[in-house]
C-alpha positions as CSV (number, residue, x, y, z in Angstrom):
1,X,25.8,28.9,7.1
2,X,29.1,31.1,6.8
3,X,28.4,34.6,5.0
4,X,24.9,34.3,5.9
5,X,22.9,36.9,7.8
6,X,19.4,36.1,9.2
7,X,17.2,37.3,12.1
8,X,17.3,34.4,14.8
9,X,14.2,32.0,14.7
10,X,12.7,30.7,18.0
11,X,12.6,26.8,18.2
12,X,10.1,24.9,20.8
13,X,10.8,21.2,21.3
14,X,7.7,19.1,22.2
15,X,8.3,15.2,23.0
16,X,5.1,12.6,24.1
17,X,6.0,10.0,26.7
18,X,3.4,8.2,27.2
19,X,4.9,5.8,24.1
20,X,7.1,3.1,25.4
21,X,9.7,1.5,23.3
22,X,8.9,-1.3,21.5
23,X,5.1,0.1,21.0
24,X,3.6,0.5,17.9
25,X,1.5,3.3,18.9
26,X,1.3,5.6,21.8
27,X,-0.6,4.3,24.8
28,X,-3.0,7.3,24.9
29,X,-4.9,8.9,22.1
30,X,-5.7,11.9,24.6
31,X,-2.0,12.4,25.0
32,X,-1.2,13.0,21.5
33,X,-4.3,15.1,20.6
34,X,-3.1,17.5,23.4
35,X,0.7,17.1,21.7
36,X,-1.0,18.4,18.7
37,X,-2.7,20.7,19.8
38,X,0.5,22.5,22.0
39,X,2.1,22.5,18.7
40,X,-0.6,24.3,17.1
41,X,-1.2,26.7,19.5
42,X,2.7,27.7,19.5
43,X,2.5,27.7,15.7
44,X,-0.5,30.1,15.9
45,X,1.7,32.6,18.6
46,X,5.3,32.3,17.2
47,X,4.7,33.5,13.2
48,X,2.8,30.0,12.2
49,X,6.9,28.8,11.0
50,X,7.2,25.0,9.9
51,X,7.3,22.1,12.4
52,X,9.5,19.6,12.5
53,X,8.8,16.4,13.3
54,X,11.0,13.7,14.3
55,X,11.6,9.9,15.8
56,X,14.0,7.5,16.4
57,X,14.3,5.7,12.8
58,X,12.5,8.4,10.9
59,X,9.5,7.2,9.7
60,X,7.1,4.8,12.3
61,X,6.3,7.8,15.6
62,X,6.6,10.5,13.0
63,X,4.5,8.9,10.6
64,X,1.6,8.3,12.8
65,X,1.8,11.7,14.4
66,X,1.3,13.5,10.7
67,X,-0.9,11.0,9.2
68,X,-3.3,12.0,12.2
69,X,-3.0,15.5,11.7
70,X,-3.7,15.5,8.4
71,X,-7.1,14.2,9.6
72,X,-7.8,16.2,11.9
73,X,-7.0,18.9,9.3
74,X,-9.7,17.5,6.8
75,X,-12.0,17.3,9.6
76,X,-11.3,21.3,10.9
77,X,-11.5,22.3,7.6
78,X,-14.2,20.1,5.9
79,X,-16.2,18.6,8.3
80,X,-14.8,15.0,7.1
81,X,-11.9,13.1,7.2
82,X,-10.4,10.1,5.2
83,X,-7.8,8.4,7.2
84,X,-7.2,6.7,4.2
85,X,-6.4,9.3,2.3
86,X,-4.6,11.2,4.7
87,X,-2.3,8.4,4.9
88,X,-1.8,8.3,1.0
89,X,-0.5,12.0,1.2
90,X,2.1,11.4,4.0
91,X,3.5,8.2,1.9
92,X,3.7,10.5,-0.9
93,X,6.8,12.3,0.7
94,X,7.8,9.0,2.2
95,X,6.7,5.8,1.5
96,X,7.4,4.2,4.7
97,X,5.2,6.1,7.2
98,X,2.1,4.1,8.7
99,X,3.6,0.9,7.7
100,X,0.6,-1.4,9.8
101,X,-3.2,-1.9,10.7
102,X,-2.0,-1.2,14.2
103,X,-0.9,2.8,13.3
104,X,-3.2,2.7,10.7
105,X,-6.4,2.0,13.5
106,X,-4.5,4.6,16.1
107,X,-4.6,7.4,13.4
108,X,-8.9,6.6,13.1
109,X,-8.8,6.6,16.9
110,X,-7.1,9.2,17.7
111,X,-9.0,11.6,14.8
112,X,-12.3,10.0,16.6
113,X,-11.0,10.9,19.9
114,X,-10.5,14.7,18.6
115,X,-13.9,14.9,17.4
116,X,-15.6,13.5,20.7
117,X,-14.0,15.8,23.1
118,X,-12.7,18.7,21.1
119,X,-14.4,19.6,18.1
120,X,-17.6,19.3,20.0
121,X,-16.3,21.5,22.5
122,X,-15.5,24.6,20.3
């Protein structure tokens, strides 16, 4: 922004691959619980600053990536998760994220996976 004057901000750029075009949902749950995970533990070194997250038309990748870590959220925080409701809050900034049963079911899968091998783990 011209006129502006800020201290420069340090951006890290994560991207999954194991998620072939045309797929619905990734092909791993492990590989997108370790995604999330990087990204938190870059948050936690780098001033805890906002991520952004992003995919091809906006809403279907990026939707199942927050709805999930809105779960896992609940379930760090309360010991219990509501996939269901964790889906309600990221429609309520846009109504097109998790749009099917298919990234509906990954998002319980994946917040299962999480629990099996990592929360059990800490």
């Amino acid at each position: 922004m011209a006129g502006v004057r800020t201290e420069p901000k340090t951006t890290q750029l994560f991207q999954i691959t194991c998620w072939p075009n045309g797929h619905k949902v990734p092909t791993s749950t492990n590989a997108l619980v370790e995604l999330m995970n990087m990204v938190e533990r870059w948050r936690q070194r780098s001033a805890y600053g906002p991520v952004v997250v992003v995919s091809a038309n906006g809403r279907n990748r990026s939707g199942v990536y927050c709805a999930a870590n809105v779960a896992i959220e609940q379930v760090v925080q309360h010991g219990e998760m509501d996939v269901f409701q964790a889906v309600k809050t990221v429609r309520r900034h846009r109504p097109q994220l998790v749009e099917n049963m298919t990234e509906y079911k990954y998002c319980y899968d994946l917040v299962w996976h999480y629990v099996l091998h990592y929360l059990h783990n800490e």
